[in-house]
VOGU-3710 file (C-alpha; in Angstrom, 3 decimals, decimal comma):
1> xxxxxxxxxx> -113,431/47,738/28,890  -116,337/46,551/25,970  -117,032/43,432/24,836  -120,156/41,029/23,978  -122,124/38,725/26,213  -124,622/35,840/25,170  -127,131/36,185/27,686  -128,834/33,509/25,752  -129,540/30,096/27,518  -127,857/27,637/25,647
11> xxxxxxxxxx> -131,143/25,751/24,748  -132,376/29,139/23,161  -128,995/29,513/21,459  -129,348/25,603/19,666  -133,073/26,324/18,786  -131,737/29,264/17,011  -128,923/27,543/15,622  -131,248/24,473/14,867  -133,446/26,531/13,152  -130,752/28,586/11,163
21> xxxxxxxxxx> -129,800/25,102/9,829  -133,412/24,236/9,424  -133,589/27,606/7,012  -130,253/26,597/5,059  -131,265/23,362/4,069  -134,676/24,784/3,161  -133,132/27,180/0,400  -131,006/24,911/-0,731  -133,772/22,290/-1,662  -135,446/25,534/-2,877
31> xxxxxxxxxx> -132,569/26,019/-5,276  -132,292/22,945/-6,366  -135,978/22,476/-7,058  -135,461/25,585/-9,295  -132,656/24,014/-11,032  -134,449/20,700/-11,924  -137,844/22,782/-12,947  -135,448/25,078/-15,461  -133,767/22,144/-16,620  -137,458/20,257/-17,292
41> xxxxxxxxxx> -138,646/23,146/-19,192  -135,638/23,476/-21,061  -135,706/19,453/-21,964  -139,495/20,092/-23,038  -138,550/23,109/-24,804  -135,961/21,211/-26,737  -138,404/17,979/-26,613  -140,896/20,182/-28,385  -138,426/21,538/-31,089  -137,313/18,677/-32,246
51> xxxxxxxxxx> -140,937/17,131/-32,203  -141,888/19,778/-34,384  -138,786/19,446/-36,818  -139,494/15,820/-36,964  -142,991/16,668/-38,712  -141,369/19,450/-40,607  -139,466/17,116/-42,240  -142,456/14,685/-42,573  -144,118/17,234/-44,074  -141,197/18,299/-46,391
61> xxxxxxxxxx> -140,498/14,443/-47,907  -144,638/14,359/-48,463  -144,777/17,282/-50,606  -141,360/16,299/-52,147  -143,002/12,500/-52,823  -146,386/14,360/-53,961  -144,568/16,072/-56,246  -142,408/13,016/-57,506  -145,236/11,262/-58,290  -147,274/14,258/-59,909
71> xxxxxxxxxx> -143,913/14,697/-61,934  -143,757/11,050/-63,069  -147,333/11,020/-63,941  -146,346/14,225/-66,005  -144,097/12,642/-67,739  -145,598/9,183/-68,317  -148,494/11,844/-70,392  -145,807/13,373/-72,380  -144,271/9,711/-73,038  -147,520/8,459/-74,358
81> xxxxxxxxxx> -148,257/11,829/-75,865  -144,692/11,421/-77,601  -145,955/7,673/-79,301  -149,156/8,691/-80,292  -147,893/11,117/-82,052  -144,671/9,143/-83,559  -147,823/6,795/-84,476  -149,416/9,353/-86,381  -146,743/10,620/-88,355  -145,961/6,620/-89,095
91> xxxxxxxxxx> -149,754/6,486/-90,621  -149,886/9,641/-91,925  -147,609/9,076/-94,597  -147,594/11,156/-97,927  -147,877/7,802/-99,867  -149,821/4,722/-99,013  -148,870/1,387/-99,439  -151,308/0,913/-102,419  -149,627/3,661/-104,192  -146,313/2,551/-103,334
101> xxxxxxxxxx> -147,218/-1,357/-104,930  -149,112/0,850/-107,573  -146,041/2,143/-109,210  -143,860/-0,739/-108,795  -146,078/-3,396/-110,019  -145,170/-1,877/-113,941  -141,470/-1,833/-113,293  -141,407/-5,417/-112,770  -141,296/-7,491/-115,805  -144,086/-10,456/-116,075
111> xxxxxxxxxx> -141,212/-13,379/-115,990  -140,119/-11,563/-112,806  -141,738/-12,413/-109,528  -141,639/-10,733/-106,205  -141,800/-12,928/-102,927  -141,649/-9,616/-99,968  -141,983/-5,586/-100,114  -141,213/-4,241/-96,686  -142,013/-0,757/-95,731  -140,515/0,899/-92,760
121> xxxxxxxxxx> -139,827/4,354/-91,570  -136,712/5,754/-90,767  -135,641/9,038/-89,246  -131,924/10,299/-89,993  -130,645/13,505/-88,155  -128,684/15,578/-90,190  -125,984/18,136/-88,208  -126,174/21,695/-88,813  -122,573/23,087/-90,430  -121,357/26,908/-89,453
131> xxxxxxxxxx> -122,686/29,463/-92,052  -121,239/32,596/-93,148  -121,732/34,661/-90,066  -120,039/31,422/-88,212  -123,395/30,533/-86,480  -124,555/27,090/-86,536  -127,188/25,991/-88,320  -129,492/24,078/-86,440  -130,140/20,216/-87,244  -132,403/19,039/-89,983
141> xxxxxxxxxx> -134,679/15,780/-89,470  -134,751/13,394/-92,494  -137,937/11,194/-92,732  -137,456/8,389/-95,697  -139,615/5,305/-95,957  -136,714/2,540/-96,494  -138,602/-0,468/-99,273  -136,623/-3,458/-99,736  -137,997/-5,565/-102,510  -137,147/-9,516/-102,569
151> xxxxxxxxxx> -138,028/-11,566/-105,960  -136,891/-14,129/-108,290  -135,960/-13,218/-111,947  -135,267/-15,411/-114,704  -131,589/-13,504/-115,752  -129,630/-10,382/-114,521  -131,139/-8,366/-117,594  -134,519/-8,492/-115,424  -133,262/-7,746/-112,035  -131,495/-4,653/-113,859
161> xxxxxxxxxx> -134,313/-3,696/-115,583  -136,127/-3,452/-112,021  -133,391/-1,648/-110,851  -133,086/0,875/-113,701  -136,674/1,483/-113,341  -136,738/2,610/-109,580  -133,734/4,779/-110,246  -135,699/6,597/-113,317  -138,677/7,024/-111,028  -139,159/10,740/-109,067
171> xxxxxxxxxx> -140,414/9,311/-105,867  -137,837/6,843/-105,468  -133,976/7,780/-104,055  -130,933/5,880/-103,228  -131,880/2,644/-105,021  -129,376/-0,184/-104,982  -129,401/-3,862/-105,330  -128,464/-5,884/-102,465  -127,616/-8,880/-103,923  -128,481/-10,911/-106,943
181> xxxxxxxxxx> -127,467/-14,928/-106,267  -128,603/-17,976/-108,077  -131,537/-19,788/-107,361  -133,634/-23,164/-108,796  -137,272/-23,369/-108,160  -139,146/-26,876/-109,614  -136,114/-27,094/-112,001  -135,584/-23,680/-113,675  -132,501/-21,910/-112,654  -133,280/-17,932/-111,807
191> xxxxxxxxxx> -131,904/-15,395/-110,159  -133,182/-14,587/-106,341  -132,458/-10,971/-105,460  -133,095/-7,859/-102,853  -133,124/-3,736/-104,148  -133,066/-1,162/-101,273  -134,437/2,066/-101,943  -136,439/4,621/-99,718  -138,901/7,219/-100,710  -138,551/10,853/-99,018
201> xxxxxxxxxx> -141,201/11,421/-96,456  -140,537/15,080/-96,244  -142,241/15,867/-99,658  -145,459/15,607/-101,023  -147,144/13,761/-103,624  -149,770/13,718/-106,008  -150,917/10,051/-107,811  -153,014/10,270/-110,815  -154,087/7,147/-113,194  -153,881/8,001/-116,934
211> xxxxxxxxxx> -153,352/5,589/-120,524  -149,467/5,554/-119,261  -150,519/3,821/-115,705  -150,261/4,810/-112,789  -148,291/7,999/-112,336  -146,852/10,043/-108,982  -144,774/13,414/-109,331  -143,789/15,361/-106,536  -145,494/18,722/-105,366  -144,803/21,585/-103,696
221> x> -145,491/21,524/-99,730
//
């Protein structure tokens, strides 16, 4: 007959076992020290991503701001490039204002008298129509300096005569009288009136001064 004996004393045997225990409780703090020191390098691994996606993104809406401003400074240029030139086509007319008084100041007879001439331009886009081929033409621009010219006449024979005269005239287009009412000054009944007319800005001019007056005939471009 076999069997197993503990020849141990039994203060031997609960050293051993002490110490077995002693062992268990050592690995298990082990393993748990492992744990927390994997999950701390994980939280500063993620810690650290997000950091740097933070400054990423910092750095992204900079460059997007840098380049919002350098685009509105762009087009604050082309806004003030845009008026300086609109300014220069409004002075660089094809007729001046002296020419323009020039060859109305014989049209007006001497009992009439004019009170205002305004000058302003005007800019009238024109839509292209389908041609042949059923392409669209593309839009024309229409400059035209628009006159209106204010007076008192002594009858309705002068104010036609005025009107008659701009109409005749090779410079002048789409002349038409505003209104013609009835007016006193100191006494003397007349006849207060306004003709529109404009002048195309898209031609070219030449003025000359001759026996007949002042003269202006259109050229070629």
């Amino acid at each position: 007959m076999s069997g197993s004996y503990d020849l141990l004393p039994r203060s031997c045997r609960e050293l051993v076992l002490k110490r077995a225990r002693i062992r268990r409780w050592i690995m298990a703090y082990g393993v748990m020290i492992g744990v927390m020191t994997a999950g701390y390098v994980l939280l500063n691994l993620g810690r650290d991503g997000q950091v740097q996606y933070r400054n990423d993104l910092q750095a992204q809406v900079r460059m997007n701001w840098e380049r919002n401003e350098e685009a509105q400074r762009l087009f604050k240029e082309i806004q003030d490039l845009s008026n300086a030139i609109a300014r220069y086509n409004r002075l660089a007319w094809p007729i001046r204002v002296s020419d323009t008084i020039a060859i109305i100041e014989p049209l007006v007879p001497e009992s009439t008298t004019l009170t205002a001439l305004t000058l302003a331009p005007r800019t009238h886009r024109v839509r292209g129509t389908a041609g042949r081929d059923g392409k669209r033409q593309p839009d024309q621009v229409l400059n035209f300096l628009a006159l209106e010219i204010e007076g008192i006449a002594i009858d309705d024979l002068a104010v036609a005569r005025i009107v008659s005269g701009l109409d005749d005239h090779p410079i002048f287009a789409s002349v038409t009288l505003d209104f013609a009412r009835s007016i006193v000054v100191d006494g003397t009944p007349g006849r207060e009136f306004r003709i529109n007319c404009e002048i195309d800005l898209n031609k070219r001019y030449a003025f000359a001064v001759s026996d007949a007056g002042y003269e202006a005939a259109e050229v070629s471009p």
